[in-house]
N, CA and C atoms of all chains as a GROMACS GRO file, in nm:
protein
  588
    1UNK      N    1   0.736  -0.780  -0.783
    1UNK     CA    2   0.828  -0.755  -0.671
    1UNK      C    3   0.763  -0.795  -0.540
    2UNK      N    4   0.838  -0.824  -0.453
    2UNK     CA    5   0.764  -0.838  -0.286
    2UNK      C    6   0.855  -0.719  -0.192
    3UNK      N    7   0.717  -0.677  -0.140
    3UNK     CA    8   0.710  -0.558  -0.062
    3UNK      C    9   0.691  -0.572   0.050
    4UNK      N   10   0.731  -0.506   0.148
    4UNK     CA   11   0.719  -0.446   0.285
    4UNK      C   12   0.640  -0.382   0.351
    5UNK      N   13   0.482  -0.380   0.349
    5UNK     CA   14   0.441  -0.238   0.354
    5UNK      C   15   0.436  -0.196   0.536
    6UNK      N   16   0.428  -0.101   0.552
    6UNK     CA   17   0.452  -0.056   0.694
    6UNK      C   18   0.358   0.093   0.672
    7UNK      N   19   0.274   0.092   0.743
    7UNK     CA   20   0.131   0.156   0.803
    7UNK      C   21   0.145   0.221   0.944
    8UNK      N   22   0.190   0.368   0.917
    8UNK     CA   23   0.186   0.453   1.071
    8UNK      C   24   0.072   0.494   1.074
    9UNK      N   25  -0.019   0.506   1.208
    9UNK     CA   26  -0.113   0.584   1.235
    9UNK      C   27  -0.039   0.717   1.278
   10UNK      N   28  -0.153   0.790   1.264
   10UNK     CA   29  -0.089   0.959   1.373
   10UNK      C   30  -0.017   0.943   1.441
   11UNK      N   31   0.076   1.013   1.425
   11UNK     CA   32   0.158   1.041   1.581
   11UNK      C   33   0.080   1.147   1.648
   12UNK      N   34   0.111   1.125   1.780
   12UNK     CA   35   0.066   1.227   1.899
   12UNK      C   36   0.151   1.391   1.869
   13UNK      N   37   0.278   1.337   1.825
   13UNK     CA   38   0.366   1.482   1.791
   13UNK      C   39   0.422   1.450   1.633
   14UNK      N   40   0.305   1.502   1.591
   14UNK     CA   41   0.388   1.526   1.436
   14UNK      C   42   0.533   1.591   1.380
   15UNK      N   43   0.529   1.690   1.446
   15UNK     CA   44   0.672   1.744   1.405
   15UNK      C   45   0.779   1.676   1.473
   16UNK      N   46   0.781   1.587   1.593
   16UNK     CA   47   0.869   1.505   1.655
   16UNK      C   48   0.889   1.405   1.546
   17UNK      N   49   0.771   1.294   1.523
   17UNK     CA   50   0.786   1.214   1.455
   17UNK      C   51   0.826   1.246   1.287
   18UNK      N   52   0.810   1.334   1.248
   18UNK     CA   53   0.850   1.344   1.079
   18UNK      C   54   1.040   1.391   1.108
   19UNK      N   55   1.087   1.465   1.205
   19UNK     CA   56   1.208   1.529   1.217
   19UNK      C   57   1.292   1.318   1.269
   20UNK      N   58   1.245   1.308   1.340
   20UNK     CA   59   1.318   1.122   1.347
   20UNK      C   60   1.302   1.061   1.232
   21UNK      N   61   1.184   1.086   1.160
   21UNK     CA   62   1.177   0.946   1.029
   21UNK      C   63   1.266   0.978   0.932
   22UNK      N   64   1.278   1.166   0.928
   22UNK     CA   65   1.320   1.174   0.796
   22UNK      C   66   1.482   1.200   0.804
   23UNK      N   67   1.531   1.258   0.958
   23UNK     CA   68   1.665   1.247   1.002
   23UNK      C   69   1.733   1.137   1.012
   24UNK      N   70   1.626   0.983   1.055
   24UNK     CA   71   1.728   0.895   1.126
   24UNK      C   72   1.655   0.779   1.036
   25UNK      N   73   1.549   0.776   1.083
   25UNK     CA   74   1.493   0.652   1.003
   25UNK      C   75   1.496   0.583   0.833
   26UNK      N   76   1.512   0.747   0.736
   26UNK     CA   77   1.504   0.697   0.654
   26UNK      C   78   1.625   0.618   0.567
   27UNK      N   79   1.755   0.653   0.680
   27UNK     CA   80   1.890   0.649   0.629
   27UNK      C   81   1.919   0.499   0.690
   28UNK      N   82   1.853   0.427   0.814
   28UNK     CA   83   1.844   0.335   0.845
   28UNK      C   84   1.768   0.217   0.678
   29UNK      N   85   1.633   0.274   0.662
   29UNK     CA   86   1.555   0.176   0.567
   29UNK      C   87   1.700   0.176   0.427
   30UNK      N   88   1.766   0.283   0.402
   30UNK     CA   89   1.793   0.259   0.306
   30UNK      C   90   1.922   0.187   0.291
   31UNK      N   91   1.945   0.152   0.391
   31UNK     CA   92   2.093   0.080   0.417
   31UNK      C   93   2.077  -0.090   0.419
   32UNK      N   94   1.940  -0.114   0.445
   32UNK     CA   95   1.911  -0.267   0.436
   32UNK      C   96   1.922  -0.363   0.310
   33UNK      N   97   2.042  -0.457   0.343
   33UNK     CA   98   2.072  -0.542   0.236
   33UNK      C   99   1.998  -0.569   0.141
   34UNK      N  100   2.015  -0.538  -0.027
   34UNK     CA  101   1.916  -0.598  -0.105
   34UNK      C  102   1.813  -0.552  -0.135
   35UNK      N  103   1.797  -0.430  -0.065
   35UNK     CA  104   1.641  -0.316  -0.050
   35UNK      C  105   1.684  -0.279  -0.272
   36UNK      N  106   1.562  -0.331  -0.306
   36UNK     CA  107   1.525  -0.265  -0.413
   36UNK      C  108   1.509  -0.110  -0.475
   37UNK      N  109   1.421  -0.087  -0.378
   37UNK     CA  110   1.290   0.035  -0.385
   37UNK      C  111   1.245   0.062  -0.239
   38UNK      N  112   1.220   0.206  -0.200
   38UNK     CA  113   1.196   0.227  -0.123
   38UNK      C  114   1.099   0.373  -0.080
   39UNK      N  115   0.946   0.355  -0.062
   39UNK     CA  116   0.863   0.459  -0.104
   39UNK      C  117   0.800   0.530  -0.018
   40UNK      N  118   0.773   0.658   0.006
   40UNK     CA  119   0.679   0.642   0.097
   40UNK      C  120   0.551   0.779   0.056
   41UNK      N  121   0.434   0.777   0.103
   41UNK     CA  122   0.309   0.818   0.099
   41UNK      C  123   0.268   0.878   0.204
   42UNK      N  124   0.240   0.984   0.201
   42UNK     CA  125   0.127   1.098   0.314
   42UNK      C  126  -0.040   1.072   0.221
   43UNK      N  127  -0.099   0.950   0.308
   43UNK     CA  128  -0.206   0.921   0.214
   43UNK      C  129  -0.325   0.990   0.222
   44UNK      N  130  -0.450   1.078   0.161
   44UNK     CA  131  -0.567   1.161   0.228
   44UNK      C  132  -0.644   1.039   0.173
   45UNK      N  133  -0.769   1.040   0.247
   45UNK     CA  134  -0.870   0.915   0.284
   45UNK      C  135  -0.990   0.962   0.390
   46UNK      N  136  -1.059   0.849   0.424
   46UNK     CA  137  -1.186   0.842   0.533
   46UNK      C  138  -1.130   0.816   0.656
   47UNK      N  139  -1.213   0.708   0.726
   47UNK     CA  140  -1.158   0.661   0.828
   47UNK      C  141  -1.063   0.548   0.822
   48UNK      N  142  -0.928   0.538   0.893
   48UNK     CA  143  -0.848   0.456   0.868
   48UNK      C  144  -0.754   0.470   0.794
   49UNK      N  145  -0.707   0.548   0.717
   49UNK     CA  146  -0.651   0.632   0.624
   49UNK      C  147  -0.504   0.596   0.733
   50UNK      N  148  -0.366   0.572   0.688
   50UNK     CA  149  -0.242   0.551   0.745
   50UNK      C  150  -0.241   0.712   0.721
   51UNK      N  151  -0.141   0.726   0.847
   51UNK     CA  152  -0.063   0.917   0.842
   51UNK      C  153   0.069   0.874   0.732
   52UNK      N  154   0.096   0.762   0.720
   52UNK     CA  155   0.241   0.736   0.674
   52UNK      C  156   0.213   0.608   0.593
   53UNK      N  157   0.228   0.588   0.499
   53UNK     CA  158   0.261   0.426   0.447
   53UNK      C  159   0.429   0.418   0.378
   54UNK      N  160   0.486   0.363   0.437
   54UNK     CA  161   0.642   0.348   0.357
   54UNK      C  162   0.649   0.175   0.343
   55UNK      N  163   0.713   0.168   0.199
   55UNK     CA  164   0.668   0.090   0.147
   55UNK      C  165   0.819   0.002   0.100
   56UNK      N  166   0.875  -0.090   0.145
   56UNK     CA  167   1.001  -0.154   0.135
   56UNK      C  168   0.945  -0.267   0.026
   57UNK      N  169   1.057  -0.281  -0.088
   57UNK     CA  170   1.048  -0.340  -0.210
   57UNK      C  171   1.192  -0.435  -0.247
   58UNK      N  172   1.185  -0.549  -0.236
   58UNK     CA  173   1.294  -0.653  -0.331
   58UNK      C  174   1.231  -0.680  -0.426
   59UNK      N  175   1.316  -0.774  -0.509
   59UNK     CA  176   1.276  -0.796  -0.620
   59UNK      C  177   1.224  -0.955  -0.600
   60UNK      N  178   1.284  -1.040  -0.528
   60UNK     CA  179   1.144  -1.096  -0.510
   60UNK      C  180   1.122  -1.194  -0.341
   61UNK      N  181   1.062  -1.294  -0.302
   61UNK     CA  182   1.073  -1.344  -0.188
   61UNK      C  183   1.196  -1.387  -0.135
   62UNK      N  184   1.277  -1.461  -0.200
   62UNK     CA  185   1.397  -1.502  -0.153
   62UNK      C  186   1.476  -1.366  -0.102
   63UNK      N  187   1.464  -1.266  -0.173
   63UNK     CA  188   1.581  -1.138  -0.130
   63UNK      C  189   1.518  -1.108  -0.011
   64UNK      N  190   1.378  -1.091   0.023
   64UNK     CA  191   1.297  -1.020   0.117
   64UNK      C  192   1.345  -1.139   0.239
   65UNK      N  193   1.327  -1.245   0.204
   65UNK     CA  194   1.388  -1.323   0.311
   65UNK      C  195   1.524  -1.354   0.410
   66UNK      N  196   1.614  -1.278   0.274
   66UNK     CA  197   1.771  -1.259   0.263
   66UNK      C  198   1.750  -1.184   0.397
   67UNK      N  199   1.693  -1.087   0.402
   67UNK     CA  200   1.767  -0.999   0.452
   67UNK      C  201   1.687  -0.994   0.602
   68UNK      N  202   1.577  -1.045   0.619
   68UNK     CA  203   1.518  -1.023   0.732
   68UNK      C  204   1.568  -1.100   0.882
   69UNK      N  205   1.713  -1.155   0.851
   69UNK     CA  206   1.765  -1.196   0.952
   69UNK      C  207   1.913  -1.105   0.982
   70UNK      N  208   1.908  -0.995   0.906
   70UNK     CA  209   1.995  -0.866   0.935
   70UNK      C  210   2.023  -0.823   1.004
   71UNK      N  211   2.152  -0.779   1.074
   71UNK     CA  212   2.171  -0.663   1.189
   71UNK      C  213   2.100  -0.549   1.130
   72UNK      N  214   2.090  -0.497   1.032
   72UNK     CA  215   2.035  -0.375   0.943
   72UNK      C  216   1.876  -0.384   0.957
   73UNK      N  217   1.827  -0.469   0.896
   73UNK     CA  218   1.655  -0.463   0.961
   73UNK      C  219   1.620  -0.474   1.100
   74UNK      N  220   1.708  -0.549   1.207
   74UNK     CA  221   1.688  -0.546   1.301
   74UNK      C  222   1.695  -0.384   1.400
   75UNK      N  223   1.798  -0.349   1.301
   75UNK     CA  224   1.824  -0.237   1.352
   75UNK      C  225   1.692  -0.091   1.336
   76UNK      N  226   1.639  -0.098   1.192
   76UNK     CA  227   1.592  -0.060   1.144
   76UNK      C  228   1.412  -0.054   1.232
   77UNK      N  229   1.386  -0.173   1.246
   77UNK     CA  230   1.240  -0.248   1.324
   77UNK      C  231   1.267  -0.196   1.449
   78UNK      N  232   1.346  -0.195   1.542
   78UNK     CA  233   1.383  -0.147   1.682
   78UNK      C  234   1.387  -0.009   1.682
   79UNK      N  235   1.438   0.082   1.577
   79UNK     CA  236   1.421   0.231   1.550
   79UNK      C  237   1.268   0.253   1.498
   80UNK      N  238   1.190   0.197   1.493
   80UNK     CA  239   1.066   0.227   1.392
   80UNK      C  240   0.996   0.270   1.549
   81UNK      N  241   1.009   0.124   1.635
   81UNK     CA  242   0.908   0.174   1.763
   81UNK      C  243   0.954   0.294   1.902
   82UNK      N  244   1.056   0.344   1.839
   82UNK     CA  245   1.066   0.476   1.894
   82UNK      C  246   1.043   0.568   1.799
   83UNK      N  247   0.956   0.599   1.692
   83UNK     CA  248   0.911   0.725   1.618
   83UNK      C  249   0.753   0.774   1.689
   84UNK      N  250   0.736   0.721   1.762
   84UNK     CA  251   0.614   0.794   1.819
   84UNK      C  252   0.486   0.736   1.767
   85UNK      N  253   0.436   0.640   1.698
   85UNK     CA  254   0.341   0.638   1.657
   85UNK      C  255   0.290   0.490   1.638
   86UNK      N  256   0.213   0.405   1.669
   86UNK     CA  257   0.182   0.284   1.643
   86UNK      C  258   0.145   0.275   1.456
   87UNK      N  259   0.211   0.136   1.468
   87UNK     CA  260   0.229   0.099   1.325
   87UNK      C  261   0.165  -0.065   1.268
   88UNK      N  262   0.126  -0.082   1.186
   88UNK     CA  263   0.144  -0.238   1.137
   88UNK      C  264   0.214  -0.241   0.986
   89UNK      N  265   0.235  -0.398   0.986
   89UNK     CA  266   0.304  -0.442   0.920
   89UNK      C  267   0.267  -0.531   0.827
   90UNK      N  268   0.287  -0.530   0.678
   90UNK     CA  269   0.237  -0.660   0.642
   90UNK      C  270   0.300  -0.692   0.463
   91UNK      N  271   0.317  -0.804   0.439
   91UNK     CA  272   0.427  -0.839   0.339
   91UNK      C  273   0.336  -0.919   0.221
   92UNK      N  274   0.383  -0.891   0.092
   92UNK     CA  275   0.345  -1.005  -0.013
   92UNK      C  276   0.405  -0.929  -0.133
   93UNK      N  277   0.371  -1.105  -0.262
   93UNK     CA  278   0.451  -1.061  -0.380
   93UNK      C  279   0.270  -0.933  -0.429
   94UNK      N  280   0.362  -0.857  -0.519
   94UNK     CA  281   0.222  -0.741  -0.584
   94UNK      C  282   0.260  -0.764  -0.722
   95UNK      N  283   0.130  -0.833  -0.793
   95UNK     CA  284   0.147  -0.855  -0.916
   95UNK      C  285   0.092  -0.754  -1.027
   96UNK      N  286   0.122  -0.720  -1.114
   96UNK     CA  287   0.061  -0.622  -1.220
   96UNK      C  288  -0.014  -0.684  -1.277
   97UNK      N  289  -0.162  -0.612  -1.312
   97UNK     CA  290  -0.280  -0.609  -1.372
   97UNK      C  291  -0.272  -0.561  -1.498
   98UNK      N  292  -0.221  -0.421  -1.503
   98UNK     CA  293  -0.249  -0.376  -1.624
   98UNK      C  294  -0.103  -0.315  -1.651
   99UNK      N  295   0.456   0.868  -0.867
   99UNK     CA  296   0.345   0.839  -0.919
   99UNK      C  297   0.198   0.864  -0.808
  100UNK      N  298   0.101   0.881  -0.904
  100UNK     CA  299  -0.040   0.955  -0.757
  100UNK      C  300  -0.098   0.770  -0.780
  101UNK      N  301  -0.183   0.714  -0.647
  101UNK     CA  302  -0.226   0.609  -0.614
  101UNK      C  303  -0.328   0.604  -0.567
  102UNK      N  304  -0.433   0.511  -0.619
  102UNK     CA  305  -0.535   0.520  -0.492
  102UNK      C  306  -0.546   0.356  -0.423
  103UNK      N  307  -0.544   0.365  -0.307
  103UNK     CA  308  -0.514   0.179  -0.260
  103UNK      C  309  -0.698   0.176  -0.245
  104UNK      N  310  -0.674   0.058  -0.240
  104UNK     CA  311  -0.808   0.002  -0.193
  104UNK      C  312  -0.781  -0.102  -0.092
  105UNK      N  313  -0.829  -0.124   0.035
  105UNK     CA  314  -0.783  -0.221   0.132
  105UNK      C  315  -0.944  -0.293   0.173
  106UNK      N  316  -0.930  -0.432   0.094
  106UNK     CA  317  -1.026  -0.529   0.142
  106UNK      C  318  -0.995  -0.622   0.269
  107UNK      N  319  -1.135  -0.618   0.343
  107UNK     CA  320  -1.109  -0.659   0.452
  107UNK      C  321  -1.164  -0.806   0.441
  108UNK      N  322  -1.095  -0.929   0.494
  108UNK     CA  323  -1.156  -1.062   0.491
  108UNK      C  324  -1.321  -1.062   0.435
  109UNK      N  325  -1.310  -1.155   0.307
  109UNK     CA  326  -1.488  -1.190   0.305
  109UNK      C  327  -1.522  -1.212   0.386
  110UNK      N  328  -1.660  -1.277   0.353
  110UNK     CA  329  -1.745  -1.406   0.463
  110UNK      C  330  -1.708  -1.509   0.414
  111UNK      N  331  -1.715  -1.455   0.239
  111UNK     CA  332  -1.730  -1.622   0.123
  111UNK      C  333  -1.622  -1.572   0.025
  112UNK      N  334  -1.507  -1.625   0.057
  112UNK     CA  335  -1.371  -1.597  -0.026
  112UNK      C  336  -1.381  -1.645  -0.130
  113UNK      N  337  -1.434  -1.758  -0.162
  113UNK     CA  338  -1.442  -1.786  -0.296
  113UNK      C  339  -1.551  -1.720  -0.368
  114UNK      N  340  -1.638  -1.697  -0.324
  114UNK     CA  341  -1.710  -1.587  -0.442
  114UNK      C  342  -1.634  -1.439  -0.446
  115UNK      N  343  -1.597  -1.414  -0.307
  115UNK     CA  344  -1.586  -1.285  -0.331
  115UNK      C  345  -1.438  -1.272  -0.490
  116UNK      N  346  -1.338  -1.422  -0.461
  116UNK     CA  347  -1.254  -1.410  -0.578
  116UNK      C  348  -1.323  -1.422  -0.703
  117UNK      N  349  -1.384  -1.504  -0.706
  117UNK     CA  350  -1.512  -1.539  -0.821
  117UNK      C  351  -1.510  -1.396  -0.906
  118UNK      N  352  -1.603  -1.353  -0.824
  118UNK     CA  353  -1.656  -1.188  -0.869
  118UNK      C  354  -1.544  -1.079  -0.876
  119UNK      N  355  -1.438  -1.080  -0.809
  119UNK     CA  356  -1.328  -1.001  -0.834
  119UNK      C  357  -1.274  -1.008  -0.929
  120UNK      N  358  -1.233  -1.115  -0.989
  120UNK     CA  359  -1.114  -1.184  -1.114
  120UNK      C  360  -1.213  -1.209  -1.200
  121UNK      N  361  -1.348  -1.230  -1.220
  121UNK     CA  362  -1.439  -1.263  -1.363
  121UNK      C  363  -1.479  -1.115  -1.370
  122UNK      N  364  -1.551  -1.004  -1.271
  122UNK     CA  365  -1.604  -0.904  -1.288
  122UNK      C  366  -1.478  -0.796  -1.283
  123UNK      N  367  -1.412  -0.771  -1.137
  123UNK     CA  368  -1.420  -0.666  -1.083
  123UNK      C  369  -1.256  -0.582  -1.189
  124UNK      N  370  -1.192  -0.692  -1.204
  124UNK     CA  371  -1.063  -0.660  -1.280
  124UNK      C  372  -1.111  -0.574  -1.374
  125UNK      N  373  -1.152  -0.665  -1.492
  125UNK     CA  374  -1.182  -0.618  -1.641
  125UNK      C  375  -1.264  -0.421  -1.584
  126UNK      N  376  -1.315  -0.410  -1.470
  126UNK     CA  377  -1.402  -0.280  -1.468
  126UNK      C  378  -1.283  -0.232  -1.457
  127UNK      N  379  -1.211  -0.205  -1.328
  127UNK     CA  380  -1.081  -0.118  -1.321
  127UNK      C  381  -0.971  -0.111  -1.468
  128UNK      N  382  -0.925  -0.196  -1.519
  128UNK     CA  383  -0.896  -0.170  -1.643
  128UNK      C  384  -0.922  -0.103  -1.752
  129UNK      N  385  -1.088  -0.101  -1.713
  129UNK     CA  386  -1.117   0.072  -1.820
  129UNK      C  387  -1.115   0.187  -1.773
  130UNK      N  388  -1.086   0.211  -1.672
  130UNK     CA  389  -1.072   0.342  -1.629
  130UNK      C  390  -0.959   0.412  -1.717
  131UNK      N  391  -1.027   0.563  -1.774
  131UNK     CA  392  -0.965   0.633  -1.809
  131UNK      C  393  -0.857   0.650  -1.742
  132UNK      N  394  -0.713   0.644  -1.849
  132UNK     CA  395  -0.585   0.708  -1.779
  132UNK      C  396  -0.512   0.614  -1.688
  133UNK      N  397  -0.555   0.513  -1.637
  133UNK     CA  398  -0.497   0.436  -1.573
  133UNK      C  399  -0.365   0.366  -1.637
  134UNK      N  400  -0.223   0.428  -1.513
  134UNK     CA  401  -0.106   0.384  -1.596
  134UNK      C  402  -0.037   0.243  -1.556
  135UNK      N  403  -0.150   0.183  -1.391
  135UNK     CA  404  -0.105   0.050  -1.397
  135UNK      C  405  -0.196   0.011  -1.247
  136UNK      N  406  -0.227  -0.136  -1.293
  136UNK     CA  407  -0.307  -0.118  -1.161
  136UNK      C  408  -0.215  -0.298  -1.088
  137UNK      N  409  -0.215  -0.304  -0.989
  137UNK     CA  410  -0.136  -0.395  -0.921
  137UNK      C  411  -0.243  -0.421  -0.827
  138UNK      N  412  -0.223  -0.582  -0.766
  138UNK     CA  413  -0.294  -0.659  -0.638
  138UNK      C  414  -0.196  -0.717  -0.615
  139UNK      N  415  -0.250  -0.741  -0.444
  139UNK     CA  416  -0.159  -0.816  -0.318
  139UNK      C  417  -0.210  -0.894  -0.252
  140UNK      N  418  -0.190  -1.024  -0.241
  140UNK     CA  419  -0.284  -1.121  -0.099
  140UNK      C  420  -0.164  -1.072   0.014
  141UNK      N  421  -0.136  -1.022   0.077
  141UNK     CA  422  -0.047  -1.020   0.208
  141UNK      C  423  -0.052  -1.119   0.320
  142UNK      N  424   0.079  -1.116   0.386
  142UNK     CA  425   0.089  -1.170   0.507
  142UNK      C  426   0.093  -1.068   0.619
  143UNK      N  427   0.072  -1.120   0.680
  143UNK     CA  428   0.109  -1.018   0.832
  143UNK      C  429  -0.002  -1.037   0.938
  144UNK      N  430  -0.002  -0.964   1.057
  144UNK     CA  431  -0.088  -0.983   1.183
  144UNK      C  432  -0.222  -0.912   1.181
  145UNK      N  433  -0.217  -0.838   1.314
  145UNK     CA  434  -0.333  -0.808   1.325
  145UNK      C  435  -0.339  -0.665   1.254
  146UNK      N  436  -0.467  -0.656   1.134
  146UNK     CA  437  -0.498  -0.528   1.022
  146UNK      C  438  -0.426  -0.550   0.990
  147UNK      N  439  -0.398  -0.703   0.924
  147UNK     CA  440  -0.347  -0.673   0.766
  147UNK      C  441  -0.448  -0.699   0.674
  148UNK      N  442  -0.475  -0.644   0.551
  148UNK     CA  443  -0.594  -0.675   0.466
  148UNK      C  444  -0.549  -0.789   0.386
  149UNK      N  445  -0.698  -0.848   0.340
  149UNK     CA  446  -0.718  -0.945   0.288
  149UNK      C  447  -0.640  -0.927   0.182
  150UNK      N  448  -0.719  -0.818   0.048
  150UNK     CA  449  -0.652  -0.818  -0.059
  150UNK      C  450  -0.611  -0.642  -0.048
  151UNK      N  451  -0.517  -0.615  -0.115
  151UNK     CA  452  -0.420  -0.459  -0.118
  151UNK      C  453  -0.484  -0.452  -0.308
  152UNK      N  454  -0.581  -0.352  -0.350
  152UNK     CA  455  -0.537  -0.308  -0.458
  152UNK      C  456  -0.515  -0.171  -0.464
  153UNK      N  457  -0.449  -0.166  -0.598
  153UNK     CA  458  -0.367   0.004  -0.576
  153UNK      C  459  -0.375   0.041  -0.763
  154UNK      N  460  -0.432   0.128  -0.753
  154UNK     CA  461  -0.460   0.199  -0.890
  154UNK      C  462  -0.367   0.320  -0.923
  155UNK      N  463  -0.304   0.310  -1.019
  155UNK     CA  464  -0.196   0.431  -1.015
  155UNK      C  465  -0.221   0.471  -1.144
  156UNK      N  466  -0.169   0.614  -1.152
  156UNK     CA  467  -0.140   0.752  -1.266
  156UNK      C  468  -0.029   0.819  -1.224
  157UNK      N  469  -0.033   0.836  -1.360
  157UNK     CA  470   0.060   0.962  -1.373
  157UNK      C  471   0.116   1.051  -1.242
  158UNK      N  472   0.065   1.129  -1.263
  158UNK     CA  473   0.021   1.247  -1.177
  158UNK      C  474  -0.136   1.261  -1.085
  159UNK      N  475  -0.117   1.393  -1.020
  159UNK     CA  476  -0.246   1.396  -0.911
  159UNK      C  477  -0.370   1.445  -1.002
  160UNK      N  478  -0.310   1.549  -1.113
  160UNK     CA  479  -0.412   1.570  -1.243
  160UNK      C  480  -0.499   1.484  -1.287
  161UNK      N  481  -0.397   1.362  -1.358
  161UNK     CA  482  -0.496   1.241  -1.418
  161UNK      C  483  -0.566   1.170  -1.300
  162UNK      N  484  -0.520   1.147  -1.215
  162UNK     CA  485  -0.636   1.076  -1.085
  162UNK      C  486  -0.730   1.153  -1.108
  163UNK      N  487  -0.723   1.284  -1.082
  163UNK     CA  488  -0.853   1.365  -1.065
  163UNK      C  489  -0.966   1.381  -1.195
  164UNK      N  490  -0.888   1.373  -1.300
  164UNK     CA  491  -0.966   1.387  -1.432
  164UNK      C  492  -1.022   1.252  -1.456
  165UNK      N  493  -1.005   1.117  -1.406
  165UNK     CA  494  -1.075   1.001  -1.435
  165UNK      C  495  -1.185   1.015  -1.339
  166UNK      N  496  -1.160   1.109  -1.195
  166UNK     CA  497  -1.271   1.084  -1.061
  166UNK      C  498  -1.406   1.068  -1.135
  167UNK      N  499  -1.439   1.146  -1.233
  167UNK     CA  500  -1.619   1.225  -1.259
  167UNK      C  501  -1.623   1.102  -1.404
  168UNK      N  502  -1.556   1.027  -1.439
  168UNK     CA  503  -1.572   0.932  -1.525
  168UNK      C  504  -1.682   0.825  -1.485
  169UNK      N  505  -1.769   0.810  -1.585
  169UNK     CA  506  -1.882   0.703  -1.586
  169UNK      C  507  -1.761   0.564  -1.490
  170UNK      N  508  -1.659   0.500  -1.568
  170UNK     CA  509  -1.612   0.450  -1.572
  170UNK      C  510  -1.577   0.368  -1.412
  171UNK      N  511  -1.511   0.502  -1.332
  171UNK     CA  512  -1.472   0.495  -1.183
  171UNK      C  513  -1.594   0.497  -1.162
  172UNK      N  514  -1.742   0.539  -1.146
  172UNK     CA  515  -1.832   0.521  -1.086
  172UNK      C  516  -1.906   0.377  -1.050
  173UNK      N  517  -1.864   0.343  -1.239
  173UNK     CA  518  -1.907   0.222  -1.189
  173UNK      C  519  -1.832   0.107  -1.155
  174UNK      N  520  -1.700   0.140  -1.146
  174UNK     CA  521  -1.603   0.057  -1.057
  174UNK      C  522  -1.643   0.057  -0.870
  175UNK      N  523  -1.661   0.161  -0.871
  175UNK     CA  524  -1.658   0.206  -0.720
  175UNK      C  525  -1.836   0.090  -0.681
  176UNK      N  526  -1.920   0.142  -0.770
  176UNK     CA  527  -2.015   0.112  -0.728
  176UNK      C  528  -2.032  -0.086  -0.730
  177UNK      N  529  -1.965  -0.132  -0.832
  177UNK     CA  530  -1.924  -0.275  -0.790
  177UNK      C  531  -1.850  -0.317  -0.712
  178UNK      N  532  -1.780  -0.250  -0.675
  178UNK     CA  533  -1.686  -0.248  -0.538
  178UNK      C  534  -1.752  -0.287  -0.412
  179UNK      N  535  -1.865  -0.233  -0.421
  179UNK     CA  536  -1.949  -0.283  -0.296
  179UNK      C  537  -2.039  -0.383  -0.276
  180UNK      N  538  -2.036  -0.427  -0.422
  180UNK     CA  539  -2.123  -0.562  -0.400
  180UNK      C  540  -2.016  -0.668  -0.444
  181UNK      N  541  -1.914  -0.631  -0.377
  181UNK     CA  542  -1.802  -0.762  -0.386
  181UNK      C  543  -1.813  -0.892  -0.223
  182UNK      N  544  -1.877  -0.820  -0.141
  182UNK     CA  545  -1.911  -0.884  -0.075
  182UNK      C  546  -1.757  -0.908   0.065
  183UNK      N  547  -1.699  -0.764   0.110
  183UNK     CA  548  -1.627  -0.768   0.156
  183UNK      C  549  -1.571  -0.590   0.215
  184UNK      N  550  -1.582  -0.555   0.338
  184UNK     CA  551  -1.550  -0.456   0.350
  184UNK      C  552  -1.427  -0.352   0.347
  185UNK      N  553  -1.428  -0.249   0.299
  185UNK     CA  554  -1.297  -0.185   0.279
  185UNK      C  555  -1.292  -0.085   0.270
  186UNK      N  556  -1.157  -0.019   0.262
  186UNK     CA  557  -1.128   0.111   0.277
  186UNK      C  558  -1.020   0.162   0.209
  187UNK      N  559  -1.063   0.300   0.105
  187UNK     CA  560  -0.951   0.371   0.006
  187UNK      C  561  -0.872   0.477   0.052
  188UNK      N  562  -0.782   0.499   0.018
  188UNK     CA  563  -0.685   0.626   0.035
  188UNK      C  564  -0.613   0.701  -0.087
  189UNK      N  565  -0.554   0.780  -0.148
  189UNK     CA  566  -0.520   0.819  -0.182
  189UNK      C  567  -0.440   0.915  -0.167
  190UNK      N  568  -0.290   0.914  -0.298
  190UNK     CA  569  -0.171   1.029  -0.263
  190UNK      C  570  -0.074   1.002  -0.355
  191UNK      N  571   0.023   1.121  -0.356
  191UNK     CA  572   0.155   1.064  -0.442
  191UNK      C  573   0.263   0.968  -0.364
  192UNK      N  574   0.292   0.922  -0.436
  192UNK     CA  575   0.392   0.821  -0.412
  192UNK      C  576   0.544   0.825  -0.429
  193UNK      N  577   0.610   0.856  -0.308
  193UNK     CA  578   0.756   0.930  -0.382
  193UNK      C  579   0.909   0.820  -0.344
  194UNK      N  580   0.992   0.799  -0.393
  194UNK     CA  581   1.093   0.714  -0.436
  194UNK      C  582   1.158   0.782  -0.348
  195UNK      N  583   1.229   0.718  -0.239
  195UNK     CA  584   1.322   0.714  -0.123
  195UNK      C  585   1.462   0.635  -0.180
  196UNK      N  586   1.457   0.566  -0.273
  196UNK     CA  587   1.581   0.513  -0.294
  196UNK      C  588   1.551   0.404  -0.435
   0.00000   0.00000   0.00000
């Protein structure tokens, strides 16, 4: 499959930011054309450790491409940078090992 | 499903460091006790995106924990560092949004 992954650091206001992601944001991710799978992780770790990893899934590049010229992702990417918290971004196919 | 990522940061020497990943480092993670699937990613994206994304998954948070004290993960972990590339793990469950 090719994935989406999206990496929040801390927010400054946790309870601000989890009451937007999980009220507004997550109903946004799940409305995007073609969205497969859609995951997300409160990860524990060292340094560098994401507060958030949510993890957007098609089934393969062409769909992921489909859709990234969307009113719906657009919409979606423009709501992300009002949750309070700096984020990155980064995309590829994830192949199985075992 | 519980996960543990591993996030490699650019080699120096990409081709050894693949060398030694895909002749050595695979076949080690594959014996880890309990392991119900392990997946890799070359990604795209900007600035902090990692080189390579691997992600080791189980069951549950149980079996992660019951492979931790395994000969097995030790000596995964401990080849891990002579891959010749810096990085950083996390771990957590992984929960289905859609």
């Amino acid at each position: 499959m090719y994935r989406l992954t999206v990496e929040y650091d801390a927010p400054a206001d946790v309870a601000a930011f989890e009451t937007r992601y999980t009220d507004e944001h997550v109903a946004l991710v799940q409305q995007i054309p073609g969205l497969a799978r859609f995951t997300l992780s409160h990860p524990k770790g060292g340094d560098g450790t994401p507060y958030l990893v949510a993890e957007l899934w098609w089934d393969d590049e062409a769909a992921f491409k489909a859709s990234a010229g969307t009113p719906e992702r657009a919409a979606t990417a423009e709501h992300a940078q009002g949750c309070g918290a700096t984020y990155r971004t980064f995309h590829g196919e994830v192949d199985d090992r075992l």
